[in-house]
C-alpha positions in Angstrom: 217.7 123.5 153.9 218.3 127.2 152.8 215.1 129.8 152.9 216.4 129.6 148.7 216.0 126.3 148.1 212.4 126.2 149.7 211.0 128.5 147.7 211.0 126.8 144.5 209.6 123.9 146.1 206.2 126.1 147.4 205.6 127.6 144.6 205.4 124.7 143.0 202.5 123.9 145.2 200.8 126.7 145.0 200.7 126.4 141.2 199.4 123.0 141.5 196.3 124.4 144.0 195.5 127.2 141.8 195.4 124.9 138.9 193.3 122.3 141.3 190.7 125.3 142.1 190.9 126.6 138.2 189.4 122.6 137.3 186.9 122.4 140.0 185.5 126.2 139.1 185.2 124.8 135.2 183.8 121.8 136.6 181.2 123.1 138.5 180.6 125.3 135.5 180.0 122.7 133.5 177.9 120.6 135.2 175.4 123.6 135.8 175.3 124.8 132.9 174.8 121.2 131.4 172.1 119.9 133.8 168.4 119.0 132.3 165.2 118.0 133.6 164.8 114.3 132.6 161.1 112.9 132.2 160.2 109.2 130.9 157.2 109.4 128.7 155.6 105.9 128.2 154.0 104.7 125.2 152.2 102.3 123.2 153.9 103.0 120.4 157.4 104.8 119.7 156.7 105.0 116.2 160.0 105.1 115.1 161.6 108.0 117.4 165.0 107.8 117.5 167.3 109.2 120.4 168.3 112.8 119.2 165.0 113.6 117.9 163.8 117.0 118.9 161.2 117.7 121.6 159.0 120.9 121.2 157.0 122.6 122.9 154.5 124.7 121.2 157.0 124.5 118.3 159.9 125.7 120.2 162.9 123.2 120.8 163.4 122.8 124.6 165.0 119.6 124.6 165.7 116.2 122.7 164.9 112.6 123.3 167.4 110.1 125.4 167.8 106.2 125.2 164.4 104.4 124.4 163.9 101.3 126.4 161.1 98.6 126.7 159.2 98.1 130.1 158.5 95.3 131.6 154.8 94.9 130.5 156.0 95.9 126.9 155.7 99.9 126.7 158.5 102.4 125.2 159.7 104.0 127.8 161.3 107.5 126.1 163.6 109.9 127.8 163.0 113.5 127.1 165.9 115.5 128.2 164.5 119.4 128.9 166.8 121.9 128.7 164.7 125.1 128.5 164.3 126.0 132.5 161.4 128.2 131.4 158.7 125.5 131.5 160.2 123.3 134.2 158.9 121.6 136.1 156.1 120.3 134.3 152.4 119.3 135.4 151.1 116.2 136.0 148.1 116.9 133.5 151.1 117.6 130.8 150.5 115.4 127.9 153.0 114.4 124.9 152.3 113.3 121.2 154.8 112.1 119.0 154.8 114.1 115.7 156.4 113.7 112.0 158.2 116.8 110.7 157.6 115.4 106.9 157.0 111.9 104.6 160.6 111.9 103.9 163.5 110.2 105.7 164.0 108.6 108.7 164.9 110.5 111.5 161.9 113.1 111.2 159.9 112.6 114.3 160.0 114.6 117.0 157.8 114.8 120.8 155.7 117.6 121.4 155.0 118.5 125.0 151.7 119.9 126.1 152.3 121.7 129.7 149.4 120.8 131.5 147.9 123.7 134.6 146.8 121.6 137.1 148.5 119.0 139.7 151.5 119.0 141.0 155.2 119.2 139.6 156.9 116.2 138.3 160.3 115.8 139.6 162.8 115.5 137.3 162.8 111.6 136.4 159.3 111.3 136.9 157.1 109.3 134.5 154.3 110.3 132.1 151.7 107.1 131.9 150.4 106.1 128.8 147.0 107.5 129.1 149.1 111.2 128.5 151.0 110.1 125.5 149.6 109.8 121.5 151.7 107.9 120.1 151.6 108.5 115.9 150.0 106.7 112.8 152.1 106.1 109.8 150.5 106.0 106.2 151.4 102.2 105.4 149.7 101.2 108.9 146.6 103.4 108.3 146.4 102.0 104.5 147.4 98.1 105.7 144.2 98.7 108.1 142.3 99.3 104.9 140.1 96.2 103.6 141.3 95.3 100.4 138.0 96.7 98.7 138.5 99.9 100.4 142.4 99.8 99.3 141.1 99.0 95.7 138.6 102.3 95.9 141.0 104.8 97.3 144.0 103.3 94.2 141.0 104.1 92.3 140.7 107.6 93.9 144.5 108.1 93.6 144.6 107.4 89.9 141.6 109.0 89.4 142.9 111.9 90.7 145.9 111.8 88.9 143.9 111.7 85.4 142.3 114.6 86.8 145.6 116.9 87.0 147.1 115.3 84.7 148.3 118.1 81.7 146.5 120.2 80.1 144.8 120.5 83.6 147.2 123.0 84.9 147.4 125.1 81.9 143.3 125.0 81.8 143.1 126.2 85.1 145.9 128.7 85.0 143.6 130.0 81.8 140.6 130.1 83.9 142.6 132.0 86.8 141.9 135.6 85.3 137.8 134.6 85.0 137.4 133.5 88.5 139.4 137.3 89.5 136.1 138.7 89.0 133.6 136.2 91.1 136.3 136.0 93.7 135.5 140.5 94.4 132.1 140.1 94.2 131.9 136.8 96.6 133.6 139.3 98.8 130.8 141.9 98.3 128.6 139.8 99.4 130.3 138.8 102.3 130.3 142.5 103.3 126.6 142.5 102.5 126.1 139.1 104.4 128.1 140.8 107.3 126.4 144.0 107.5 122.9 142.8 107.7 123.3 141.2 111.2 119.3 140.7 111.7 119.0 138.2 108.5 121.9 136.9 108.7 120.9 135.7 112.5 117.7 134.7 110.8 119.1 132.7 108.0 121.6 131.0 111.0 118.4 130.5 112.7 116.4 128.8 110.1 119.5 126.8 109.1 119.4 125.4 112.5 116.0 124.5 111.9 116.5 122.9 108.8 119.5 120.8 110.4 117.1 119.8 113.6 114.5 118.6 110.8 117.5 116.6 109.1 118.6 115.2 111.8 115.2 113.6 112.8 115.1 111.9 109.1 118.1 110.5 109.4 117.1 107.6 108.4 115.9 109.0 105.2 119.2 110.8 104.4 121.3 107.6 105.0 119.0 105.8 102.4 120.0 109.0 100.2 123.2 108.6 100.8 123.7 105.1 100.3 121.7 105.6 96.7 123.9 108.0 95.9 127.0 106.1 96.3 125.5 103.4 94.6 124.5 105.6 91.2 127.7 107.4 91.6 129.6 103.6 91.5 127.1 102.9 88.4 128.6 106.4 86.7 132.2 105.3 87.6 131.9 102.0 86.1 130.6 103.4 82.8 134.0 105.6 82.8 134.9 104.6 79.4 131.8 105.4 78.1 131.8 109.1 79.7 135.3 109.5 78.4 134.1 108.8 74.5 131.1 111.7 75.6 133.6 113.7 76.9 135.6 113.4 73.6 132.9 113.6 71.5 131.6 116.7 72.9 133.8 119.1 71.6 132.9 117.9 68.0 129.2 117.6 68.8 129.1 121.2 70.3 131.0 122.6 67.4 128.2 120.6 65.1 125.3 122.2 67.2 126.8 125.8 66.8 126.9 125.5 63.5 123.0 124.5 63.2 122.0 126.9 65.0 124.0 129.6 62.3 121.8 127.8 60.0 118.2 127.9 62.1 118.9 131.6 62.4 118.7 131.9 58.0 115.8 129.4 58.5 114.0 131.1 60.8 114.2 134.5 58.7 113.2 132.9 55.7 110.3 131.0 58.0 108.7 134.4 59.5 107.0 135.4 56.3 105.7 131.9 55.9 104.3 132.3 59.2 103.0 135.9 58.6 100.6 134.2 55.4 99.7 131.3 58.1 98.2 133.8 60.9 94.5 133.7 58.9 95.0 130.3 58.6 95.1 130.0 62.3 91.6 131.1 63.5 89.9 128.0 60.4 92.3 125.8 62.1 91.3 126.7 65.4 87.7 126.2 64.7 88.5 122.6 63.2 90.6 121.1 65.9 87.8 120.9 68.2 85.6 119.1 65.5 89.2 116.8 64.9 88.9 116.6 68.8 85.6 115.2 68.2 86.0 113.3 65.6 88.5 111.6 67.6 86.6 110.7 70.3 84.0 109.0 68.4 86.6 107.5 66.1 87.5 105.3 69.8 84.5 103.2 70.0 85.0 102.5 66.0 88.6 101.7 66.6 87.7 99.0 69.8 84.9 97.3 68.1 87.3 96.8 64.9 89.8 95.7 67.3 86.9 93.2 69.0 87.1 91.8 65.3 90.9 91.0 65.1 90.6 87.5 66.3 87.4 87.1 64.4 89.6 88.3 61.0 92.7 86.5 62.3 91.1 83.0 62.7 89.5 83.7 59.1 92.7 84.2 57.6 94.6 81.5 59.1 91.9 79.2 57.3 91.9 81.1 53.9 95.0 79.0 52.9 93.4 75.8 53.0 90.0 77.8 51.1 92.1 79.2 48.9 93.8 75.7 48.0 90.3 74.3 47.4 88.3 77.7 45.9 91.3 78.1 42.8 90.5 74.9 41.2 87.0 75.8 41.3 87.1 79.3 40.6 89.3 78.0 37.8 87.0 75.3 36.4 83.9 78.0 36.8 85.6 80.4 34.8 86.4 78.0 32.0 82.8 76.7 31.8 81.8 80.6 31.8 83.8 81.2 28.6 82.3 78.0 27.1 78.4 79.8 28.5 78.9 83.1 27.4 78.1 82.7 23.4 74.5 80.6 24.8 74.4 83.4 27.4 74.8 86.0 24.9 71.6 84.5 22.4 69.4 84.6 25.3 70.3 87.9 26.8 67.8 89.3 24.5 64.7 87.2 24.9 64.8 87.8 28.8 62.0 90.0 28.7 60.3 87.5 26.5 60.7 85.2 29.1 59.5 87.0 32.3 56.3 88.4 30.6 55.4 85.0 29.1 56.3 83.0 32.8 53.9 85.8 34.1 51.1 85.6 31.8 51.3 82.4 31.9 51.0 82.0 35.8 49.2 85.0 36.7 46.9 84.8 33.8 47.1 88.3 32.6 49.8 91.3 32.0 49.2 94.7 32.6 50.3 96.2 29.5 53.1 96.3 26.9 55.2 99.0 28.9 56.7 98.5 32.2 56.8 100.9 35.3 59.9 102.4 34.0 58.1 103.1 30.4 60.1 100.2 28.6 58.2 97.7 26.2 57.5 94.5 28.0 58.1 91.8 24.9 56.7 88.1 24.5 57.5 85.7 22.8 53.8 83.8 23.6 50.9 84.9 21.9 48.4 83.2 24.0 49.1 81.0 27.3 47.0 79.1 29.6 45.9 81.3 32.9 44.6 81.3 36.1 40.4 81.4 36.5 40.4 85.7 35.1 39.0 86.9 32.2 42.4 86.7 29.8 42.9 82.8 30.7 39.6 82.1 29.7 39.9 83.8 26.3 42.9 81.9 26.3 41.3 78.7 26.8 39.2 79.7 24.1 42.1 79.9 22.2 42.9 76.6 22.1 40.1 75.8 19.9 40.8 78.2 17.6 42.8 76.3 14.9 39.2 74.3 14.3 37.7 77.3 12.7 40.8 76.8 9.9 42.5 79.3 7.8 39.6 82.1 8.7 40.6 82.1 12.4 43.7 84.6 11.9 46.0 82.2 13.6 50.1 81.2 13.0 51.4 78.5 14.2 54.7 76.8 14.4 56.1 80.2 14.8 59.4 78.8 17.1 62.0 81.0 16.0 61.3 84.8 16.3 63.5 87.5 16.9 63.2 89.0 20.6 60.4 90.9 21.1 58.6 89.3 17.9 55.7 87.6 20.0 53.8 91.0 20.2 52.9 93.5 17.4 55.8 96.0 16.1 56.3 99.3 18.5 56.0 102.5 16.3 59.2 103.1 17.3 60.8 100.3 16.4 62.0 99.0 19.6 60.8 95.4 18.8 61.3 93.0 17.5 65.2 93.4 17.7 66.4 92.4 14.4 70.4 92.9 15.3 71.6 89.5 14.3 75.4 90.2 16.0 74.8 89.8 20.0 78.7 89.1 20.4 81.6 89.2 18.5 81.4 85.9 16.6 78.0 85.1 17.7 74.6 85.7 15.3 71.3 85.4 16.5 69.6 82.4 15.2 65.8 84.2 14.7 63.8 84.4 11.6 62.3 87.9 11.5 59.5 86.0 9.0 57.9 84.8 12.2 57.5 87.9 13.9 54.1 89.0 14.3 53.1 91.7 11.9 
């Protein structure tokens, strides 16, 4: 073969190895520059990772997460492919906690690395047990965990809280915004102050402690409080309605009150000059409140003995029903035969003193006089009556003889109807014998003033 016609034929070749070399060079390249540090994290729980998800340390990205696979005694065993050389190789005391980036979506997890300082490095491949690993806890799982009394209490929480924010809440608070402006300087103007005085506010730390220490030892105590306090506040919350009809009513009722006490002010201005008039008043009533005081406490005694006579008046009253069933006829009856009495009543209404100074001359054997203690004219209506053993029986025993000495004797008899007052001499004044023949309306004294004595 001609030196031509081999040197097509080698550079062929050498093409071919410089294109060989070129390969290997982007090869190598490539696989250096692509090479990680691979460590199998085990956990509990892979809750939900997915391959692809991010791994961070201290919220820097230096790697993602590989194939997940289940050991043999049921543990996810996660790849975490490191790319960042800067924090390889890791610790043995590194730890790593699976982490949610927000509620929404799926692939949202992520694996946060801890670098631990202490023990030795972990080759690339090695394995993180489950003691270093956290796996995470999802909102459903932490609310399924809930009893369902606890799940009813925190829907009542929820809604609760929603009512709360609910509008005009925003625009209320947005209105009270400029208010707080001011509280929020001065709360930092006491901070300052708080600050600067270093001595009390060690002493206030100080006693705080102590108050804590004391709390602590009654802790009984303050889980008795506690527990009473839930149970007035679960009182309050079932009597919701009713605070919401306050709440509503408030506004109205406030309004109401604001415009009484316009009113007490006009009241009370045309009150002080009353008040002004009463001020001499005050120093009499001062004097008589401690006789009312008095008066009072002797008034108790009164009160409890009329109380001791309660049953007494009680019991009587329960039987004046069945008195008063049997006193009406009665009283009835008795005041029918008193209007049948009173025209007899009324004739001898005036011949009662008649009748008393006869019965006592008659019995005692002698009268005192024609006048009484009081001055009034005693009146008889017998001349001459039987006595006792004195003097003026035994003239009137004499008496009864005295019709033998005939007409000479001076004597009347038969004498059975005079007027009252008739059995004894005329008065000079008049006042017997009583001559009014009307006693009563309809009723005319049967006397004959012809048998009075003269």
């Amino acid at each position: 073969m001609s030196p031509r016609a081999q040197r097509p034929s080698f550079a062929r070749t050498l093409a071919v190895a410089a294109l060989v070399v070129a390969v290997a060079a982007v090869v190598l390249i490539i696989a250096s520059s692509s090479s990680t540090y691979v460590l199998h994290a085990r956990f509990s729980d892979a809750g939900q990772l997915v391959s692809g998800d991010l791994v961070t340390v201290g919220g820097h990205d230096v790697g993602s997460v590989g194939p997940i696979t289940l050991t043999g005694n049921g543990l996810a065993d996660v790849q975490l492919d490191i790319k960042n050389s800067a924090i390889i190789p890791l610790r043995r005391d590194t730890t790593a906690t699976i982490g949610q980036l927000s509620l929404t979506g799926v692939a949202n997890r992520f694996v946060a690395l801890s670098p631990g300082m202490g023990g030795g490095a972990i080759a690339s491949g090695g394995v993180l047990p489950e003691t270093q690993t956290r796996g995470i806890v999802d909102l459903d799982t932490l609310l399924d965990s809930f009893t369902p009394s606890v799940r009813a209490s925190v829907d009542r929480l929820l809604s609760s809280g929603a009512y709360l924010f609910a509008p005009p809440t925003a625009a209320q608070l947005n209105s009270a915004a400029p208010y707080l402006n001011p509280a929020a300087s001065q709360s930092a103007q006491l901070g300052n102050q708080v600050v600067a005085d270093r001595a009390q506010l060690s002493q206030l730390v100080s006693s705080t402690a102590q108050v804590a220490a004391a709390l602590a030892a009654r802790s009984g105590d303050l889980g008795g409080a506690v527990t009473n306090t839930a149970a007035t506040l679960r009182e309050i919350a079932s009597e919701r309605a009713a605070l919401e009809d306050i709440l509503a009513r408030a506004p109205a009722t406030l309004a109401q009150g604001t415009r009484v006490l316009a009113h007490a002010r006009g009241t009370l201005l045309a009150l002080d000059p009353a008040l002004t008039h009463l001020a001499p008043v005050a120093q009499g009533l001062a004097r008589l409140l401690p006789g009312l005081l008095r008066a009072e406490t002797e008034a108790v005694p009164t009160l409890k003995a009329m109380r001791a006579l309660v049953p007494g008046a009680e019991r009587a009253l329960e039987e004046f029903p069945i008195v008063e069933k049997v006193a009406t006829p009665a009283v009835q009856s008795l005041t029918r035969a008193l209007t049948l009495l009173n025209p007899d009543l009324s004739l001898l209404r005036p011949y009662m003193p008649d009748v008393v100074a006869g019965f006592f001359n008659g019995v005692g054997g002698a009268t005192a006089g024609s006048y009484d203690a009081n001055g009034h004219y005693l009146h008889s209506i017998v001349a001459v009556q039987p006595g006792g053993t004195s003097a003026t029986g035994l003239l009137n025993l004499l008496t009864q003889h005295a019709g033998a000495l005939g007409p000479y004797s001076g004597e009347r008899t038969h004498l059975l109807s005079p007027c009252p007052g008739g059995g004894n001499p005329p008065a000079a004044d008049a006042s017997n014998p009583w001559t009014n023949p009307d006693v009563a309306p309809g009723v005319t004294q049967p006397c004959d003033p012809a048998q009075d004595q003269k």
